[in-house]
N, C-alpha and C positions, 0 to 999 in steps of 0.2 A: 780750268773748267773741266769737271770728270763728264766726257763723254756715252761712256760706256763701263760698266761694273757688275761683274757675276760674284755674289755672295755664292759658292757651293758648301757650304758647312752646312746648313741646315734642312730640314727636310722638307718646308715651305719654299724654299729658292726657287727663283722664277728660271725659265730656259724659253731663248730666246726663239723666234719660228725662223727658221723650220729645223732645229736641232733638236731633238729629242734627248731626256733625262735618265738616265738609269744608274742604278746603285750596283757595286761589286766588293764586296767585304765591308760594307759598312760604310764606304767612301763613295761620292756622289761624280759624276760624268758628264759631259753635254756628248751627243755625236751628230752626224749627220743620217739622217733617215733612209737613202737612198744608196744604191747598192754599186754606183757607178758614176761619173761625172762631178758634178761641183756642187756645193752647196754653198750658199754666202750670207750670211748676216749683217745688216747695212745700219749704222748707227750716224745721226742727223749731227750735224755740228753748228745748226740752225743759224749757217751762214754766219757764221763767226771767222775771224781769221787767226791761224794759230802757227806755232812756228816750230812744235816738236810735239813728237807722241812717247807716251813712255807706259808701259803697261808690263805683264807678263805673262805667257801664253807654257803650257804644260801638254804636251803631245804625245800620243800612243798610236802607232802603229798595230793590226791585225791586219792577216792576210796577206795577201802578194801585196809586192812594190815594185810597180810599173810607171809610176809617174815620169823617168825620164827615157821610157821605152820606144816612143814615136817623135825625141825631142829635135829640134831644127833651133837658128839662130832665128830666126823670125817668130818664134814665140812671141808675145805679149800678157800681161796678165790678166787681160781677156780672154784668152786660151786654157786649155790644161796644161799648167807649163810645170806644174810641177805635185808631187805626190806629198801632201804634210798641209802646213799652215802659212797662207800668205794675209800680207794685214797693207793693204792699197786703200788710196784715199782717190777720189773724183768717181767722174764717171762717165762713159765712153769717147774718151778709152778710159781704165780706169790705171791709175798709177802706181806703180812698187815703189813699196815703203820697207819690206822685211818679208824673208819668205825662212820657215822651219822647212826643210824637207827632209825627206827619207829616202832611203836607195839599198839595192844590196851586195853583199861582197863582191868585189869581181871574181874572189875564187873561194864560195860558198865548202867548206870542205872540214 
């Protein structure tokens, strides 16, 4: 059962809220709208039960990468735990499933 599916090839393609749509050479984006904190897109599984997730997620980095900058072992994925794409099922708390992240060199040079 396909939960969730972003068509971006065309110029019609729906973007989900609160990510906002933008084009950059002719190729289409989803981003998050906010300059700072977390943004999440919550897709219903209308109380089905399932036993694996399979999809595939494409991530860009701009700007600083601070995500593991105030990190502690008591993170949870209801935190900022991390700077990239995390893909969690339930909810509160809610549960890691896969997280993309980013970070940068230890010796930038």
């Amino acid at each position: 059962m396909r939960i969730g599916f972003f068509d971006m090839g065309g110029s019609l393609a729906g973007c989900p809220e609160p990510l906002e749509r933008f084009a950059v050479n002719g190729s289409w984006y989803f981003r998050r709208n906010v300059t700072e904190g977390c943004t999440s897109v919550h897709f219903s599984a209308l109380e089905k039960n399932y036993t694996a997730v399979c999809g595939m997620v494409e991530g860009y980095q701009y700007g600083h990468m601070d995500g593991f900058e105030h990190s502690s072992a008591s993170k949870t994925p209801d935190d900022l735990y991390a700077e990239g794409i995390s893909i969690t099922h339930g909810s509160s708390p809610r549960h890691h499933l896969w997280t993309y992240a980013v970070g940068q060199n230890a010796n930038p040079s």
